[in-house]
N, CA, C and O atoms as CSV, one atom per row, in Angstrom:
chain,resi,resn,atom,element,x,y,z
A,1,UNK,N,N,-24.461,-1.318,-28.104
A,1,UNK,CA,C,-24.023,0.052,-27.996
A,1,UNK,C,C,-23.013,0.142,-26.854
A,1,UNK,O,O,-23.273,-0.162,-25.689
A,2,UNK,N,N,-21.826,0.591,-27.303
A,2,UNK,CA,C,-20.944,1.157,-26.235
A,2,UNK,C,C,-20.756,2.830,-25.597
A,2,UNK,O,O,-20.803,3.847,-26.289
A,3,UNK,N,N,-20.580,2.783,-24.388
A,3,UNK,CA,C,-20.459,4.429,-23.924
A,3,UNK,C,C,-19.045,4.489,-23.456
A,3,UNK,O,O,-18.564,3.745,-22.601
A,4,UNK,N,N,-18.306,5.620,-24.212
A,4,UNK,CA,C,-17.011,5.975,-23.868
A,4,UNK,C,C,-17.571,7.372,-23.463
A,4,UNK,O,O,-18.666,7.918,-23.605
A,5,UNK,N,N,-15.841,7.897,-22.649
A,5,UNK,CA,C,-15.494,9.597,-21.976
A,5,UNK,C,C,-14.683,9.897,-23.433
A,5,UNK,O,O,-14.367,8.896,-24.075
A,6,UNK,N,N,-14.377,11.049,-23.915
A,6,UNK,CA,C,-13.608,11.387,-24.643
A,6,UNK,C,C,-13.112,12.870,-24.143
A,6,UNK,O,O,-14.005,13.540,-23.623
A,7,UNK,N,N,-12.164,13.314,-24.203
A,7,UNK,CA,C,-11.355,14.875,-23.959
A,7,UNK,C,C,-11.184,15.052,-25.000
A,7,UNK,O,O,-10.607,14.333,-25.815
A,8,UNK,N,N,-11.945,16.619,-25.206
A,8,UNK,CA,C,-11.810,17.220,-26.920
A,8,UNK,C,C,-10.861,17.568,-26.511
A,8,UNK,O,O,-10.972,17.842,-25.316
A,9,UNK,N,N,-9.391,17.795,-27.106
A,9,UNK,CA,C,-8.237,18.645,-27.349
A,9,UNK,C,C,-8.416,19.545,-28.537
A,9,UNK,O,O,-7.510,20.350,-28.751
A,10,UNK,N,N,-9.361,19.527,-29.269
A,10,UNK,CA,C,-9.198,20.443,-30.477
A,10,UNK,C,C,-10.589,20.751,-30.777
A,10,UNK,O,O,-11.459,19.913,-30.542
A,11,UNK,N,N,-10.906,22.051,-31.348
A,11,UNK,CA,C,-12.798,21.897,-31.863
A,11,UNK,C,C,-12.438,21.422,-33.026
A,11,UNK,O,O,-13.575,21.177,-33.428
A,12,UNK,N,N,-11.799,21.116,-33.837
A,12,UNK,CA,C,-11.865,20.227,-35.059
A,12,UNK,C,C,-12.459,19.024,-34.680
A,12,UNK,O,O,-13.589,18.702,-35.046
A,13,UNK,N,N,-11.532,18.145,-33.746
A,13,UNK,CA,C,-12.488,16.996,-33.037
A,13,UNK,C,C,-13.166,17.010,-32.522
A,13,UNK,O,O,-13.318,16.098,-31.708
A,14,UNK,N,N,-14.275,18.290,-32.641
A,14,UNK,CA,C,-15.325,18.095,-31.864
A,14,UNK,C,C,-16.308,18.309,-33.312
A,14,UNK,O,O,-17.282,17.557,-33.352
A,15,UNK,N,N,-16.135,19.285,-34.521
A,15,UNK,CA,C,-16.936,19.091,-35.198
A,15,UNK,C,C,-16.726,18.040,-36.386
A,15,UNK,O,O,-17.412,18.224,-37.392
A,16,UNK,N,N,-16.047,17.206,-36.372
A,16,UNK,CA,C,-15.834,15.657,-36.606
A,16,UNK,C,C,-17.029,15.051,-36.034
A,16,UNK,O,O,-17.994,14.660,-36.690
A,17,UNK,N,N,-16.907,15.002,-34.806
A,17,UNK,CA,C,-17.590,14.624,-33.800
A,17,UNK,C,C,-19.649,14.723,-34.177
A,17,UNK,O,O,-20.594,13.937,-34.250
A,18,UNK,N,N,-19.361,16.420,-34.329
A,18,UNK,CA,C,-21.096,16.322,-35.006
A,18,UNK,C,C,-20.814,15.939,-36.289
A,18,UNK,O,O,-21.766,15.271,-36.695
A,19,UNK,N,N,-19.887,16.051,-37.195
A,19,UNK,CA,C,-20.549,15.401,-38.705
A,19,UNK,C,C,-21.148,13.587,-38.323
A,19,UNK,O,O,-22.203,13.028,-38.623
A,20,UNK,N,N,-20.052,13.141,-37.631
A,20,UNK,CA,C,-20.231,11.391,-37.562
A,20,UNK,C,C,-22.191,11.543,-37.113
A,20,UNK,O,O,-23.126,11.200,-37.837
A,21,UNK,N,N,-22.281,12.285,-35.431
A,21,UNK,CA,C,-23.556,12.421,-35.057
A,21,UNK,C,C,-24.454,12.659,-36.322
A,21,UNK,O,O,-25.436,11.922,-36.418
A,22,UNK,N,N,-24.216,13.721,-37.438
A,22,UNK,CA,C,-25.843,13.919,-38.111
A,22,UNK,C,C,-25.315,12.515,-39.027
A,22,UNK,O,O,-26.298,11.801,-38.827
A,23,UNK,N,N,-24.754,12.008,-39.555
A,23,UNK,CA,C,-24.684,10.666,-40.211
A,23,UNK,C,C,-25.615,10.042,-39.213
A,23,UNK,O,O,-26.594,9.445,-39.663
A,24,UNK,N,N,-25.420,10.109,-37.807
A,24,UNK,CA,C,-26.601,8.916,-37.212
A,24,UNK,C,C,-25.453,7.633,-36.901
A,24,UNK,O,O,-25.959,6.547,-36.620
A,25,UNK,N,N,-24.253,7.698,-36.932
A,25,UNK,CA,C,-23.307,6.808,-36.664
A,25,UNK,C,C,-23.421,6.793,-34.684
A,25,UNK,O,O,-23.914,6.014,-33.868
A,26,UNK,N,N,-22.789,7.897,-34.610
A,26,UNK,CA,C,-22.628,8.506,-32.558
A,26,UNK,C,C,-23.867,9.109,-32.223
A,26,UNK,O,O,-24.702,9.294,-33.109
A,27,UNK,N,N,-24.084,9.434,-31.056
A,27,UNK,CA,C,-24.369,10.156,-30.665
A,27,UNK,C,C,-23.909,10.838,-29.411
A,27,UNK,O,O,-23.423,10.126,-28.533
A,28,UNK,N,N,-24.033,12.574,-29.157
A,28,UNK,CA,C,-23.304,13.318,-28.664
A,28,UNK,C,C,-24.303,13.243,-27.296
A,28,UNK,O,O,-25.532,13.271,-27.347
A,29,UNK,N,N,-23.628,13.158,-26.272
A,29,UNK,CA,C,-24.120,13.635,-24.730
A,29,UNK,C,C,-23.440,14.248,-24.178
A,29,UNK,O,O,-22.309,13.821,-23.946
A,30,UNK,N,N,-23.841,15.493,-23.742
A,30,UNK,CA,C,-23.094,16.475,-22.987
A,30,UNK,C,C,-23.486,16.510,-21.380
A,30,UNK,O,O,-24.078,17.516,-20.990
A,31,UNK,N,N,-23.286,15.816,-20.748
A,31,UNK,CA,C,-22.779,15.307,-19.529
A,31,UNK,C,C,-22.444,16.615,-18.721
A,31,UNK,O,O,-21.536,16.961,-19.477
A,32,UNK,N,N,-22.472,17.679,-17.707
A,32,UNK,CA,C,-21.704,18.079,-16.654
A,32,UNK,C,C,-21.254,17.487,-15.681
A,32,UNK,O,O,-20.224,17.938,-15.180
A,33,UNK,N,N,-21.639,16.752,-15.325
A,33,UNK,CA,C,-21.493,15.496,-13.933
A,33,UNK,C,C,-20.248,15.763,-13.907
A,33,UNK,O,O,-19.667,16.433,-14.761
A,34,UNK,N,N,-19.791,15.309,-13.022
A,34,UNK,CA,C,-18.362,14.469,-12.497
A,34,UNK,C,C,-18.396,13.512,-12.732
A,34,UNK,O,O,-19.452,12.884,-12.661
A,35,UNK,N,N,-16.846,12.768,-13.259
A,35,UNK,CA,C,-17.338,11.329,-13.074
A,35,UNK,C,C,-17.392,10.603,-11.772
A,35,UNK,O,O,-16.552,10.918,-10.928
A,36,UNK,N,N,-18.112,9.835,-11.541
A,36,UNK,CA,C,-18.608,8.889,-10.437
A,36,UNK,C,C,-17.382,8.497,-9.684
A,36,UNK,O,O,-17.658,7.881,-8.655
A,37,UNK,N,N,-16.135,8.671,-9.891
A,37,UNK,CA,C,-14.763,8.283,-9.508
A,37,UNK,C,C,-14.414,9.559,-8.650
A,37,UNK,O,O,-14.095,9.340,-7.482
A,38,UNK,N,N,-14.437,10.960,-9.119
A,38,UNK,CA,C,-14.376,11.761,-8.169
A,38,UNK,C,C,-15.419,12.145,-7.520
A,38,UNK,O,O,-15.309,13.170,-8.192
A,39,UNK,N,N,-16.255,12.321,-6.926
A,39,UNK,CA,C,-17.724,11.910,-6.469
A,39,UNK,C,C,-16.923,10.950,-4.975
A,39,UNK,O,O,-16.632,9.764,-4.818
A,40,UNK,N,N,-16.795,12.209,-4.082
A,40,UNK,CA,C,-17.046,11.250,-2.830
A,40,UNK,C,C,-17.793,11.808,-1.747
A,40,UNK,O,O,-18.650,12.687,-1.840
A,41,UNK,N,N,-17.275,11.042,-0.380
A,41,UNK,CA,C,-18.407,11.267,1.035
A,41,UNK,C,C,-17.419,11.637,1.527
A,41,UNK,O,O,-16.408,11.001,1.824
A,42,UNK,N,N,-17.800,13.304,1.706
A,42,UNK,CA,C,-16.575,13.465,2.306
A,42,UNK,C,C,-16.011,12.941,3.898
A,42,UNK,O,O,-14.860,12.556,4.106
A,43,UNK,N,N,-17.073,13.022,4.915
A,43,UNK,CA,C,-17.231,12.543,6.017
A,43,UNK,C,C,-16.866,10.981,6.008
A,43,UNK,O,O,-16.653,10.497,7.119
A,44,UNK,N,N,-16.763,10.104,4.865
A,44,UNK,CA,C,-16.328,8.987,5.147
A,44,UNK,C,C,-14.551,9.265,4.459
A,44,UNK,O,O,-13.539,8.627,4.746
A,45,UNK,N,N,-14.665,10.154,3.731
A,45,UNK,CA,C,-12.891,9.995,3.085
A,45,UNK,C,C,-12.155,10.687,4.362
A,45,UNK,O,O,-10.938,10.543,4.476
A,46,UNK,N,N,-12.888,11.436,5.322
A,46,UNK,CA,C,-11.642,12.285,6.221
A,46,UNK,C,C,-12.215,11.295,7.940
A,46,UNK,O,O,-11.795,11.771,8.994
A,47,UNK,N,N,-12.782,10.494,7.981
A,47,UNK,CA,C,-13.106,9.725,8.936
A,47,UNK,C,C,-11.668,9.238,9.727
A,47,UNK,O,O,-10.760,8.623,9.168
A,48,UNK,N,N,-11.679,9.614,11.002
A,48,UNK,CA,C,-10.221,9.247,11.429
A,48,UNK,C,C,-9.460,10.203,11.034
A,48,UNK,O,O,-8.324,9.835,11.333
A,49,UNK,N,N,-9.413,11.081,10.605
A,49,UNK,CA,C,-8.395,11.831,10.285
A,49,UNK,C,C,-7.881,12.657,11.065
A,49,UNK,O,O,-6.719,13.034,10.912
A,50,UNK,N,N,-9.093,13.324,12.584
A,50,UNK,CA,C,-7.954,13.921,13.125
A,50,UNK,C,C,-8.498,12.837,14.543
A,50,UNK,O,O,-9.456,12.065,14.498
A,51,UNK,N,N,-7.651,13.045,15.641
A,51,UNK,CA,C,-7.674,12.292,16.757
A,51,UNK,C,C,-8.985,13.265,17.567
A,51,UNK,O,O,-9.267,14.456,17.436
A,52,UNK,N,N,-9.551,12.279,18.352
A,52,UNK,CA,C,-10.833,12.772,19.525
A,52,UNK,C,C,-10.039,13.103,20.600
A,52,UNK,O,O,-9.272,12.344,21.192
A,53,UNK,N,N,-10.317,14.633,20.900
A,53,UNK,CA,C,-9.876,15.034,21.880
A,53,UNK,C,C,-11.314,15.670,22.457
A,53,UNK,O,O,-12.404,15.931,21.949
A,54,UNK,N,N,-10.567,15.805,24.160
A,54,UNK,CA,C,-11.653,16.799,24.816
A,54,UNK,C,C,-11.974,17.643,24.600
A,54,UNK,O,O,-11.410,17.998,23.566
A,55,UNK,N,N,-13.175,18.949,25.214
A,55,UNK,CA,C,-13.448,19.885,24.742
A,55,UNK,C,C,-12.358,20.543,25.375
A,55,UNK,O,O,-11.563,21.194,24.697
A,56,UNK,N,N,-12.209,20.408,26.963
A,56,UNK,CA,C,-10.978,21.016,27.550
A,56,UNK,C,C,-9.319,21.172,26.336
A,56,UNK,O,O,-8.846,22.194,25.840
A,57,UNK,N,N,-8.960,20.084,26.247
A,57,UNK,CA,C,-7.854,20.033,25.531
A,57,UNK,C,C,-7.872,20.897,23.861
A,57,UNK,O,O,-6.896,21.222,23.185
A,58,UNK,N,N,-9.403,21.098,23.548
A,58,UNK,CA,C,-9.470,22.013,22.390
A,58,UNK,C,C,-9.614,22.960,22.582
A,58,UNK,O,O,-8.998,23.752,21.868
A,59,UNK,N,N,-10.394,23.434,23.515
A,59,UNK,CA,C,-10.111,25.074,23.911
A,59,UNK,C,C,-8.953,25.745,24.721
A,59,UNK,O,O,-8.897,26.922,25.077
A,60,UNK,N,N,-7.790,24.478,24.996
A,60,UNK,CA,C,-6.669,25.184,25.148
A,60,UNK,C,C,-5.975,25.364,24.260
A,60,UNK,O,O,-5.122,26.252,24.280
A,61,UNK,N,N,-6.190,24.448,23.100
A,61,UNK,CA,C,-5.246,24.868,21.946
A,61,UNK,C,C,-5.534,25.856,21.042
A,61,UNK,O,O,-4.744,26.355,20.241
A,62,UNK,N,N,-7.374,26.279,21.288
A,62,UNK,CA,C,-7.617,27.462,21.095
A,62,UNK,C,C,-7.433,28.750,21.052
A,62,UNK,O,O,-7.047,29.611,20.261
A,63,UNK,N,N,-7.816,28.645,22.125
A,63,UNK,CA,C,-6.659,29.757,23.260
A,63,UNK,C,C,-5.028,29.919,23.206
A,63,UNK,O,O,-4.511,30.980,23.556
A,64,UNK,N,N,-4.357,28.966,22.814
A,64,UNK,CA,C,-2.769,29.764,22.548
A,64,UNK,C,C,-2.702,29.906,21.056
A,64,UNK,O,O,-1.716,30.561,20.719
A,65,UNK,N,N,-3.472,29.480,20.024
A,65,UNK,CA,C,-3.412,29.759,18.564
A,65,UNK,C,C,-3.768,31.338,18.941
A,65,UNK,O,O,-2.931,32.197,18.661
A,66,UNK,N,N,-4.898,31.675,19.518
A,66,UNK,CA,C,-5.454,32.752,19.576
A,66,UNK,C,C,-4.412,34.135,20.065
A,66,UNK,O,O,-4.222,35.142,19.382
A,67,UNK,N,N,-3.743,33.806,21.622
A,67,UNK,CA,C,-2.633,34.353,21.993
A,67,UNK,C,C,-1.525,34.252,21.272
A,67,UNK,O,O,-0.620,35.025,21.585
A,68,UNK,N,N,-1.323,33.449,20.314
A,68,UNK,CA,C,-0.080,33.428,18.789
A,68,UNK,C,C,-0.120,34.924,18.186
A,68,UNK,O,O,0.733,35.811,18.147
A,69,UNK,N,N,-1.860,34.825,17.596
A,69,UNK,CA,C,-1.716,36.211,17.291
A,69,UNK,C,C,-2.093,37.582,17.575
A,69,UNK,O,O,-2.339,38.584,16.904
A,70,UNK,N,N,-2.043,37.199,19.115
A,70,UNK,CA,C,-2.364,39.210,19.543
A,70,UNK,C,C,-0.684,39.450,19.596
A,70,UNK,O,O,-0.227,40.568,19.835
């Protein structure tokens, strides 16, 4: 037995799809998942992403974003 993804583009190919199933040829799984490919960590995909700064040096940049907009 093989398992493929398929993208219905049409409900014709999808009730194709159940005639083959009640033959007993396919069978249909309706899946919500994601596939396992988009499925990540996010804390490991943005790791490094911004630089370690002090708390000092972040609450000054705080502070003039903040004074940006009064």
């Amino acid at each position: 037995m093989q398992t493929i993804t398929l993208d219905i583009l049409d409900d014709n190919a999808l009730n194709l799809l159940r005639d083959l199933e009640a033959l007993k040829i396919i069978r249909i799984q309706n899946n919500k998942e994601k596939p396992k490919a988009l499925k990540t960590n996010l804390a490991a995909k943005f790791s490094g992403a911004m630089s370690k700064q002090s708390l000092v040096e972040i609450d000054k940049q705080l502070k003039e974003l903040r004074d940006d907009w009064d």
